[in-house]
Structure formats: C-alpha cells, structure tokens
C-alpha positions in Angstrom: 68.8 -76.8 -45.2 71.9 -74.7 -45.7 74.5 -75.2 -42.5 74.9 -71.9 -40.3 78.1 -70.5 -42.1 76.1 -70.9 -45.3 73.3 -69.2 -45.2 72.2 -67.0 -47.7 72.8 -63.5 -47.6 68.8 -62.9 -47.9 68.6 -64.9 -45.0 71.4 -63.5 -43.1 69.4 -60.1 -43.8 66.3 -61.2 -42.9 67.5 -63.2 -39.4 69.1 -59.8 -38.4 66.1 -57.6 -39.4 64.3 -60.1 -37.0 66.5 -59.7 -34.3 66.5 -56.1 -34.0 63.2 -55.3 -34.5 62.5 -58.1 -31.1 64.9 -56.7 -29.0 63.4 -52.7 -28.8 60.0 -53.5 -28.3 60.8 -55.8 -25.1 63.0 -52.5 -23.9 59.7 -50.4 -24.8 57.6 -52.1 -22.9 59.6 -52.2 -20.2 60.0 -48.7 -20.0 56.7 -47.7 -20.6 55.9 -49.7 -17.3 58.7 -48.1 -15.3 57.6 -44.7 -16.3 53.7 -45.5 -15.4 54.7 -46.6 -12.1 56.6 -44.0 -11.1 55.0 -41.3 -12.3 51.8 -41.1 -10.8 49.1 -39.3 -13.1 48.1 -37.1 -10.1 51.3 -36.5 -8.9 53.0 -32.6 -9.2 55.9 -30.5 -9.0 56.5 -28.7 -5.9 57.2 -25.8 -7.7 53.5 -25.8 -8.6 52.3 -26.2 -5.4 54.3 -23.5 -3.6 57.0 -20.7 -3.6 59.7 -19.8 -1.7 59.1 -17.1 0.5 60.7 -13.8 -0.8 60.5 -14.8 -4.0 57.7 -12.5 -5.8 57.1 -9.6 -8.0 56.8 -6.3 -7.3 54.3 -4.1 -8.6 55.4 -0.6 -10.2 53.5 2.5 -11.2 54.2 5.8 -12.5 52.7 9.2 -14.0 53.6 10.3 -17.8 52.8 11.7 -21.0 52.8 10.4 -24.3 53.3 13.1 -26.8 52.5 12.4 -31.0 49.1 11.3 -31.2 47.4 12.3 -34.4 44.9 14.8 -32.9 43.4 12.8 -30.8 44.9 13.5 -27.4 43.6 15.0 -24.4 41.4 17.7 -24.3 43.1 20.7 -22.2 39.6 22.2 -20.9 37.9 18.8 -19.4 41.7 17.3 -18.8 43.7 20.3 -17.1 46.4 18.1 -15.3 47.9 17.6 -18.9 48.8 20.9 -19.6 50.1 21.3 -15.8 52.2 18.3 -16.7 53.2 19.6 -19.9 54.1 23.1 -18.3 56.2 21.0 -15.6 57.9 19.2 -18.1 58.9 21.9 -20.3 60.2 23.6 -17.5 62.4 21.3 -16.0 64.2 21.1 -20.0 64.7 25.3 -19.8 61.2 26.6 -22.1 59.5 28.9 -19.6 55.9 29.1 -20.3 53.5 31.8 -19.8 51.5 31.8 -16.7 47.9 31.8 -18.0 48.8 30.5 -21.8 45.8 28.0 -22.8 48.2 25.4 -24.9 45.6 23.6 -26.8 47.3 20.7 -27.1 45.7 17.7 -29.3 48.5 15.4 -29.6 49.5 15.2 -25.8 47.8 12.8 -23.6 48.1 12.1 -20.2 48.8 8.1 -18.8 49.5 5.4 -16.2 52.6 3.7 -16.7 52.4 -0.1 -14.7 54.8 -2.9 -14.8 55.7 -5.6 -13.0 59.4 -6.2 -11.4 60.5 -9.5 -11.2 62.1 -11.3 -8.3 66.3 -11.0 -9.2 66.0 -8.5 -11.4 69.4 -6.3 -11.9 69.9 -2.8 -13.6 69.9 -2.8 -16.8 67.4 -5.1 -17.4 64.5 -4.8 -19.7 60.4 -4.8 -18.6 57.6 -4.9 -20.1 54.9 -2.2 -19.5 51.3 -1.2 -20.0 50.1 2.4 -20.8 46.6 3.4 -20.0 45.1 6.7 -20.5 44.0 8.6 -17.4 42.1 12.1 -19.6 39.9 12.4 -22.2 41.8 10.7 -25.6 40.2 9.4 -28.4 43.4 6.7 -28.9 46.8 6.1 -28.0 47.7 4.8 -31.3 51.2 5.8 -32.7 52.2 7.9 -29.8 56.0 7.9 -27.8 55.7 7.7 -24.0 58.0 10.2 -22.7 60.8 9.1 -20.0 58.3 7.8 -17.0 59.6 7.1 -13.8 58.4 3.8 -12.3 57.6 3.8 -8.1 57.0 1.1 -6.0 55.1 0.4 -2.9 57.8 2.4 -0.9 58.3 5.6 -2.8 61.3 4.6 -4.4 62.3 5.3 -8.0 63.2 1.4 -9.7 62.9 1.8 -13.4 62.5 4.6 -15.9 59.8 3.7 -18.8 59.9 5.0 -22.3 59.2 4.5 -26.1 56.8 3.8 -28.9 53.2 2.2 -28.2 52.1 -0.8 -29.7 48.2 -0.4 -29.5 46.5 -3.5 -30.8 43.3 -1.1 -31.5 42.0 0.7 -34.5 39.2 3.5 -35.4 38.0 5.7 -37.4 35.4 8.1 -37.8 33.5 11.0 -40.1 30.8 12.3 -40.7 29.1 11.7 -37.5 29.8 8.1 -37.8 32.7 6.1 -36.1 34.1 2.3 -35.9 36.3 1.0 -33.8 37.9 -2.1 -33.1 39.5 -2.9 -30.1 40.5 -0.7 -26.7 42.3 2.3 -28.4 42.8 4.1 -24.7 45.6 1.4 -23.6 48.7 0.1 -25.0 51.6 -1.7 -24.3 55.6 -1.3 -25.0 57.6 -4.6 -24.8 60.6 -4.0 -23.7 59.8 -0.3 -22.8 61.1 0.2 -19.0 64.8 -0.2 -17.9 65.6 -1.2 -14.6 67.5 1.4 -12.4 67.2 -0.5 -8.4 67.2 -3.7 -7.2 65.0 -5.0 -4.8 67.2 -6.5 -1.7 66.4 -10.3 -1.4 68.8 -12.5 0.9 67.6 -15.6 1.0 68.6 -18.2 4.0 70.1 -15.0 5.8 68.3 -16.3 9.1 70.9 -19.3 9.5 70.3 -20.6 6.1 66.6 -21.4 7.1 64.0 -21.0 4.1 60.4 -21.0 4.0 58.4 -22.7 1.5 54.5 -21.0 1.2 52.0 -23.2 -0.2 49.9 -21.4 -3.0 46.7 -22.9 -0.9 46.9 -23.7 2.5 46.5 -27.2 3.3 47.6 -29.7 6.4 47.2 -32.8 3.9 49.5 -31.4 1.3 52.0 -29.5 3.8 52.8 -33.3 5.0 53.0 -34.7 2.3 55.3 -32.3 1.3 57.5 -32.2 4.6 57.7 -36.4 3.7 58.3 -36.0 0.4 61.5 -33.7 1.0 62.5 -35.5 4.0 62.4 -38.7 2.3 64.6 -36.9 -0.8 67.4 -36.2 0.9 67.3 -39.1 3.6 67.4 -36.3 6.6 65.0 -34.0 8.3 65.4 -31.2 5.9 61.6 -29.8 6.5 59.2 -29.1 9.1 55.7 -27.7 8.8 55.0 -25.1 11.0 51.1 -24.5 9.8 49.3 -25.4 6.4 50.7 -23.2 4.5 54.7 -23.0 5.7 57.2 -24.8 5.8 60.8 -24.5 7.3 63.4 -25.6 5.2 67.2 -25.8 6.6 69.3 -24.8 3.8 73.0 -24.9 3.0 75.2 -22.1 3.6 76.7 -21.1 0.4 74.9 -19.6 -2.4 75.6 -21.7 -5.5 74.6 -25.3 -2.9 71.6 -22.9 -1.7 70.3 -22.8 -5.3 71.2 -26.2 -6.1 69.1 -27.3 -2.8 66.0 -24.9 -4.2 66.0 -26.8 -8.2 66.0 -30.0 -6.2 63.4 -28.9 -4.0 61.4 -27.4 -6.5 61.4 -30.7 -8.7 60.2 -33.3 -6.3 56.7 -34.6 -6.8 54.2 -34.5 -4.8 50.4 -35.9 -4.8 48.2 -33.2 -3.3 45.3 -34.2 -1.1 42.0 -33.8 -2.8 40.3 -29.9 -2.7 37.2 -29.7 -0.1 33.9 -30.0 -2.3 33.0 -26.5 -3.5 30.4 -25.1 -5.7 30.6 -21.7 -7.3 28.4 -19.3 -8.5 29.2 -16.7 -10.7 25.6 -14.4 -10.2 26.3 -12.1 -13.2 27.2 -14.5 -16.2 24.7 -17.0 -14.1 27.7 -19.6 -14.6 28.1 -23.2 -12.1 30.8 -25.1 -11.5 31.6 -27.9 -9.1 34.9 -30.0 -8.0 34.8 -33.7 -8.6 34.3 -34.0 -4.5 30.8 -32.2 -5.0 28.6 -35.6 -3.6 24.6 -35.4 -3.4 22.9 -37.3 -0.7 19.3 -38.6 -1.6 16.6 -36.3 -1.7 13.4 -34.9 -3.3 13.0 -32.0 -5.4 10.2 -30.1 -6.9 10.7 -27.8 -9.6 7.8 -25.8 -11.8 8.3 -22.3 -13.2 5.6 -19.8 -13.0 4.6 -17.3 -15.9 2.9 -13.9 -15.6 1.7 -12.7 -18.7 0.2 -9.1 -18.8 -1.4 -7.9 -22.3 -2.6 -4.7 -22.8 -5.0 -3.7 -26.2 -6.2 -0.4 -26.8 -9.6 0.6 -28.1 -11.1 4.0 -29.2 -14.2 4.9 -28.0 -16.1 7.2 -30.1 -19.0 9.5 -28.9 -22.2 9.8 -31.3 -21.7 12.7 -33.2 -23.3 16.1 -32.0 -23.2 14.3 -28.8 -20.3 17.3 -27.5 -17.8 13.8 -25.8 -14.4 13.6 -26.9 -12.8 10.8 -28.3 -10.7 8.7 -25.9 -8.3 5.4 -25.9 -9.8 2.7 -23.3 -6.6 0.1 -22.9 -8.0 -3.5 -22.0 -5.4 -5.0 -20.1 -5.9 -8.7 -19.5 -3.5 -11.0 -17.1 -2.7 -14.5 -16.9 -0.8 -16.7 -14.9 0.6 -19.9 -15.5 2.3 -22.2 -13.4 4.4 -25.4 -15.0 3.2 -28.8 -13.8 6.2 -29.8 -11.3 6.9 -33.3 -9.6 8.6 -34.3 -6.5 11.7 -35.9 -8.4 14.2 -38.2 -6.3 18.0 -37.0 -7.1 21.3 -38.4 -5.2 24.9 -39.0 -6.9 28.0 -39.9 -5.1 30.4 -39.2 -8.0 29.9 -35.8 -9.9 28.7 -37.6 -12.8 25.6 -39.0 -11.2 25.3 -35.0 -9.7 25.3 -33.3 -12.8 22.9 -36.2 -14.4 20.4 -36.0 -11.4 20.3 -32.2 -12.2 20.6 -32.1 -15.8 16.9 -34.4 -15.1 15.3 -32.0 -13.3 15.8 -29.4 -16.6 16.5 -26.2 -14.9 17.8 -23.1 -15.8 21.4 -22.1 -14.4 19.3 -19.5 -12.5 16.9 -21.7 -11.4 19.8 -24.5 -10.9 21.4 -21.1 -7.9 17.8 -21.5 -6.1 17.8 -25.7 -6.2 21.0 -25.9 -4.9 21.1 -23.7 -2.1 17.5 -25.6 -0.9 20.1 -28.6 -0.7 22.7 -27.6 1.0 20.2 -26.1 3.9 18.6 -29.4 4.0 21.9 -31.2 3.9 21.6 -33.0 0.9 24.2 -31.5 -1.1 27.7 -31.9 0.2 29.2 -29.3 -0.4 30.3 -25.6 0.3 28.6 -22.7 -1.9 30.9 -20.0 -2.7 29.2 -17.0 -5.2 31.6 -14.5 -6.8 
C-alpha cells in the first residue's frame, strides 16, 4: 500500500468523491428533522386565520351604457330606460334630441357596472370590473362601455369605469335556429375602472391599538393566538376581548406599525379543531361531514317502498246494429312493493368507521338526509346538522 503523499491521483479522486458525497447527506437529514419539528403539519399562518380590522374591500356599483354591439342591443320598446339614458347622455355632450323621437337603437345596451375596491388603494390605480346587462340584449360581445361612474355604499363617486368588453361567450343564430356557448349578457374589462377617491383608513389612530378579527369566531384559537403573539415578542402584546377579537398594542410610527403587522401576520398558529358538523345541500342532495363527525352505537332499519301504477287501454266494441258507440276502457292496475330491511347495528368514532357504517346500510344521499336526522334525535350521531 502506497504511503499517504503517494496515492494515486484515481485514488485521490475517488477518497474526495467519498467525502463529499458523506458530509451533505448527514446535513440533510438533519435538516429535514429540524424542519419536521418545527413545523407542525397542522400548524397555520395567522394571516389565514384572521384580518386586521379595517382592512377590507369595498364594494362599488354603477349605471352605464355600452354602445357598438352588432345589432343585438337592447330593444327600445320592452327596455325604455335605455333610450332615456341615451337621451341623458347626448344631452349632457350638447345634441338636443327631440321630445317624443322613438331612436331605435340596436347597438346600445343598457348595464351594471360592479367592482371591487381594495383596501389602500390610491388614484390612479387600475380595477378590474364586471359588466352585466340589465335590458333585453341578445350579447354584449364586442361592445365599449361608455365612461361609468362607480358609487359606493355612501353615495360617493370613487372610480370612473370604461372600455372594451372581453366576453368569453359566443352565438349565433338563423333561420329559426340558434347556438350559443357560454353567458353572452356579461362581460368583464381587466383593467377597465380608474380610481378617483380613496377610502380613509388610519390604522392604530386609537393609541396605536389594533384589532385583529378572526375569520371564525373561536375561544380555542383566539388563545392560542393571544399566546402565540405574546410569546413572539416576549411581552403582552395581545389580549382577547371575545372569540373573535383581539387587541393588539401597536407601535407608534407607520413604517414599525407595518413591520409589527408582517410579523404578526406570519406567526403560526394551530387552530383548535371545528365543532362536528354535517351539511346538507337539499337541492344537488350533496353530504358532507368534518373529521369530528363521531357515531355512537345504534340500530338502523332501512327498506325502500315502490308504487307502481300501470295503466292499459282496451276498446270496447258494441255488436254491430246494436246503436252503442265505441269506447276506450283503461285498466289501471297498482302494486306496491316494499324492500326487505334489517335492523343493522352502525357506530364509528373516527369518520372513517362513519362513512363505512353508512356506506353498509346502501342508501341513497336522499335517503342518507332522512337516516341521519333519525340519529341525531336519538342522540346517536354526534353531531350538528346544518342544510343550505
């Protein structure tokens, strides 16, 4: 064997290929453990959980006209407000219009302007907004929405809307046939409103104190919360006032406000588990439980019953030279059948064993509504029932 100074230069190679391939997967693993442990699976931003208070959209609405359609606007006899409009328009631009004039007008229709006006926003800035029609058009496609001004909740004026529609819809039609594809009375213009007002937010103008809102209210979370943030900044930074606030005292300076809110926002938090709930949805006929949803042992019977009604009909025919008329006797005949149903024992204390002790009783999502309410009122099922 070759002394250390003279190893080969393959074996130099090799010996360092070794040693650097040994080296990361020890720091790997180590890191993969670190980040497992600290980072619960459960665990979530506070940001997720709740908002600052203040902090929201606002909701804007407004009255126009979008003018260019190919024929298919509104029509002035069953819409009549869009030839007022028109008339109003052209009047406040210096064209006087005749009183009584009918203006058939197939290329004007009448809409709702909506968009929603983000929390900060300046002028200047650029929304998003949707344009539905409020008459009798056949589509929207292709036409410019005249300047619209946007309200809000208080009357005032806080963007101005205009441009060309993007209408993700298409038809056609002739000869008394049509096709269409998609919702042609709506469309959208990205970009299409300019903001003109800003909506006055002062956050921390009550001594710096802010309020943080949970999305749900909830006593376990709100504490854990109110520990969480204490615990961050190694003072009593929060207090809960019910489950769903909390006071935070703030900084007095804007930038260290904001600072304070990112470092709020980014703390994690394990929420306390959701109440068991089941929900009904009675017009798709749609179930669906939390994993909280527990069943306590009982007995259930399920059969479904059948009522079949058929109806023939027969002629009855008179001898001839008899002088009777010819009539249709129906024969109706009706049955009822009733599906052989067993007392069945079902229990789960996980939603797994739930869902398999009512996947066994092979019932409907209808029938599933009925079963289910029959256990919460004998206090079998755990849970609260909640149909939308």
């Amino acid at each position: 064997m070759l002394p250390r100074p003279f190893l080969t230069l393959r074996q130099q190679m090799n010996r360092v290929k070794r040693t650097s391939l040994r080296i990361p997967a020890v720091l790997l693993s180590s890191l993969v453990f670190s980040f497992i442990v600290a980072l619960p699976a459960s665990a979530e931003r506070i940001s997720e959980l709740a908002d600052f208070a203040g902090v929201r959209d606002n909701a804007l609405v407004g009255y126009g006209l979008v003018v260019g359609l190919d024929g298919t606007g509104d029509q002035t006899m069953q819409a009549p407000f869009t030839g007022q409009s028109l008339t109003n328009m052209l009047s406040q631009l210096g064209i006087s219009v005749p009183p009584g004039t009918n203006m058939q007008l197939r290329n004007v229709a009448a809409v709702m302007v909506t968009a929603d006006l983000p929390p900060f926003s300046r002028q200047g800035q650029r929304l998003d907004v949707n344009v539905s029609s409020v008459g009798n058009a056949r589509s929207l496609r292709g036409g410019t929405l005249l300047m619209t001004p946007l309200k809000g909740a208080d009357g005032e004026i806080y963007a101005i809307a205009q441009g060309n529609l993007l209408v993700p819809g298409a038809g056609a039609q002739a000869g008394g046939a049509a096709v269409q594809i998609n919702q042609l009375g709506g469309g959208r213009i990205p970009g299409g409103a300019l903001v003109e007002r800003e909506v006055p937010l002062n956050l921390g103008a009550n001594n710096g104190i802010l309020e943080l809102v949970l999305k749900e209210a909830d006593f376990g979370t709100a504490k854990r919360i109110v520990d969480a943030i204490n615990d961050e900044f190694g003072c009593v930074m929060a207090k809960g006032v019910n489950g769903r606030v909390i006071k935070l005292n703030g900084p007095p300076t804007d930038n260290m406000r904001v600072n304070f809110m990112a470092r709020v926002e980014s703390i994690q938090v394990t929420p306390t588990e959701a109440p068991a709930k089941v929900v009904f949805n009675s017009r798709t006929g749609s179930i669906a439980m939390n994993s909280a949803v527990t069943l306590r042992r009982a007995a259930v019977a399920h059969g479904n019953l059948a009522v079949t009604i058929d109806t023939q009909f027969a002629v009855s025919q008179p001898p001839p030279f008899s002088g009777g008329e010819t009539v249709v006797v129906p024969d109706t005949e009706i049955t009822i059948e009733e599906q052989d149903a067993y007392l069945r024992m079902v229990g789960g204390a996980d939603l797994t064993e739930v869902v398999s002790a009512l996947n066994a009783l092979g019932a409907t999502p209808q029938d599933l509504m009925a079963i289910l309410e029959a256990l919460k009122a004998s206090g079998s099922l755990r849970a609260e029932l909640e149909i939308i």
